[in-house]
N, C-alpha and C positions, 0 to 999 in steps of 0.2 A: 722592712726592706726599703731600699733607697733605690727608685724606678726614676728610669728617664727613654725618653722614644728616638729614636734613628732609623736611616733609610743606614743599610750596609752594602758597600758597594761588593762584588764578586771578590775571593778572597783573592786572587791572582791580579787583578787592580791592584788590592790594597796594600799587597808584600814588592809589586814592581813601584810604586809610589816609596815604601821605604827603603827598599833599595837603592833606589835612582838617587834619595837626598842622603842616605849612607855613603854613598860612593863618591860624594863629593867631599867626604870630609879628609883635611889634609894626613900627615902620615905624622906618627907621634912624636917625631924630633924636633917640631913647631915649638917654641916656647914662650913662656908668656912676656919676656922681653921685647917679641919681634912683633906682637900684638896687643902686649897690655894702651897704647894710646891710640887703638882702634875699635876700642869696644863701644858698641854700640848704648850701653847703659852703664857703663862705671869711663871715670879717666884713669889714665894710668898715669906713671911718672917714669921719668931719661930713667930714673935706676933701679929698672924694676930686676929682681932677682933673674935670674938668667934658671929657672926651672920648668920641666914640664907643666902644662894646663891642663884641663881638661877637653873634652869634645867643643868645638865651632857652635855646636847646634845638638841641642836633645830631641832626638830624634823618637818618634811617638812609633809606640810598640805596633805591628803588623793588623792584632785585633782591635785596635783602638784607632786605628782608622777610620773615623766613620763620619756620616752626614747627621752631627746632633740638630731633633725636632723640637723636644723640650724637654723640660728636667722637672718629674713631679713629687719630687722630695721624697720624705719619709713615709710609707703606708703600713697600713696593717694588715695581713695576708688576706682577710674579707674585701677590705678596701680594695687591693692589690686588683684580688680577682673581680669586682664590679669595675674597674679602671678597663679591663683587656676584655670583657666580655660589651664593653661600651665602644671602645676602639673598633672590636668586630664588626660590628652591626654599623657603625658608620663606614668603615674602610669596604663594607660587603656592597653599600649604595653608590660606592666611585666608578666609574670609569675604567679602563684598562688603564695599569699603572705608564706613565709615558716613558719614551729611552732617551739616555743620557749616556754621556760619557766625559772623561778630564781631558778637561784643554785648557795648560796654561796653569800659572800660580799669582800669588801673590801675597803680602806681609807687611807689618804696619798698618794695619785697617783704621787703626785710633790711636790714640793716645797710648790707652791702657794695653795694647793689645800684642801680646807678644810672640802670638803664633805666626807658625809658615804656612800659607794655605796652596791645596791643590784645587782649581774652579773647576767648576764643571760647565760643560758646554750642552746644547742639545737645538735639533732641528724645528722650525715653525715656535708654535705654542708649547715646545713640551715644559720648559721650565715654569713656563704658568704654571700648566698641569702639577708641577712637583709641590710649587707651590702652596697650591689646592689642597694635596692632598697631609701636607701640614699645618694647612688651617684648619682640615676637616679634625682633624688629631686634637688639636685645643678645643676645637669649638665642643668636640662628643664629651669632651671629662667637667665642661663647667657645669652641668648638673648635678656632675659630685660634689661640687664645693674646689674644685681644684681648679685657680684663673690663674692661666699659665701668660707670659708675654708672648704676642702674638706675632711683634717685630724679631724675636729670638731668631728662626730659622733663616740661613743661608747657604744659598748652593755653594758650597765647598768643604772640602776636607782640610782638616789639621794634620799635617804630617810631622813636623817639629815645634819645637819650642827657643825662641832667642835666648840666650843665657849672658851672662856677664864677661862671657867670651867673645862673643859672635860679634865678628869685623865686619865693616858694609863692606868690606870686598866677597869676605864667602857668603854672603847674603845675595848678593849680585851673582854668584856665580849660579849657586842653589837656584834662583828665579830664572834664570839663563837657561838652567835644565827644566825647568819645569814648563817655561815656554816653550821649549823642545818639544817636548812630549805630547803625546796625544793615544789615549787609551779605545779599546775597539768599545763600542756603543753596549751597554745592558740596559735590560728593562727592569724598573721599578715593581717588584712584584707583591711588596709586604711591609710593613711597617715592624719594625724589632723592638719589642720592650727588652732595655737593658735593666740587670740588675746591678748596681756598681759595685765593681769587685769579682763578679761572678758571669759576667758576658750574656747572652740571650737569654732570659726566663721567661717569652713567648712572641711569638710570630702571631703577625696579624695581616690574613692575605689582603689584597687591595684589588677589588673589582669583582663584579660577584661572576 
């Protein structure tokens, strides 16, 4: 099975998050005429086919919303279960998980990078705190043989993906909404092994 670890934010974050960049996208009489020489990753040409496109922006599914920690590849159900019962025991000696919530977005992080992200914001120390508590996640599985990157984790969520459509005008528009917004605070209470493909295959609480 194919594991990898995330913080999940409340599902009503996650589905107001894809909604909010759903509803920005325009109405399907857009054609790729009036945007093929605005794409952000292809040129277009004066004579482009006067046909419908597809969506501005691929918008990431409600459950897939989430704060990736790190991705531990392929295991074997033994393995699997020494990985989550290791998480345990570390995530049980943390601290109360700290609160957070989104505020704000942002996209183009790098070069390669083609997500929309929503940031998260939080009071004093807590983002250390978050931090922490995904170092502590790498640091408990390198006894298994599993050296994860430790620069991997970032507070934010992925809520779309830029496509070969996506104009910097709906890009600016998108980030315009997401600077808008601002989600009610939840606390960090667990670390979620994901199975990919298959959503949660075990919670691991945070804080004894």
């Amino acid at each position: 099975m194919h594991l990898h670890a995330a913080f999940l934010p409340p599902a009503e974050v996650r589905q107001a998050l894809v909604d909010l960049v759903a509803d920005q996208q325009p109405a399907p009489a857009e054609t790729a005429a009036r945007r093929a020489s605005r794409g952000l990753f292809r040129r277009g040409t004066p004579d482009a086919p006067d046909v419908p496109v597809g969506p501005l922006l691929d918008v990431v599914p409600a459950d897939r919303a989430v704060l990736p920690i790190t991705d531990f590849g392929y295991l074997m159900s033994g393995d699997a279960r020494q990985l989550a019962d290791a998480l345990e025991r570390a995530c049980a000696e943390l601290p109360q998980g700290p609160s957070v919530r989104v505020a704000g977005g942002s996209a183009l992080i790098d070069p390669k990078d083609r997500s929309v992200w929503a940031d998260l914001a939080a009071e004093g120390d807590d983002l250390d705190a978050l931090h922490a508590i995904a170092q502590a996640v790498v640091s408990a599985v390198e006894p298994l043989g599993l050296f994860c990157d430790r620069r991997q984790f970032r507070p934010r969520i992925a809520v779309a993906t830029i496509n070969d459509s996506t104009s910097v005008e709906h890009l600016e528009q998108v980030l315009t909404a997401l600077s808008a917004y601002e989600s009610e605070p939840w606390r960090i209470t667990e670390v979620s092994i994901l199975q990919r493909g298959s959503g949660v295959w075990r919670s691991v609480p945070v804080g004894g």
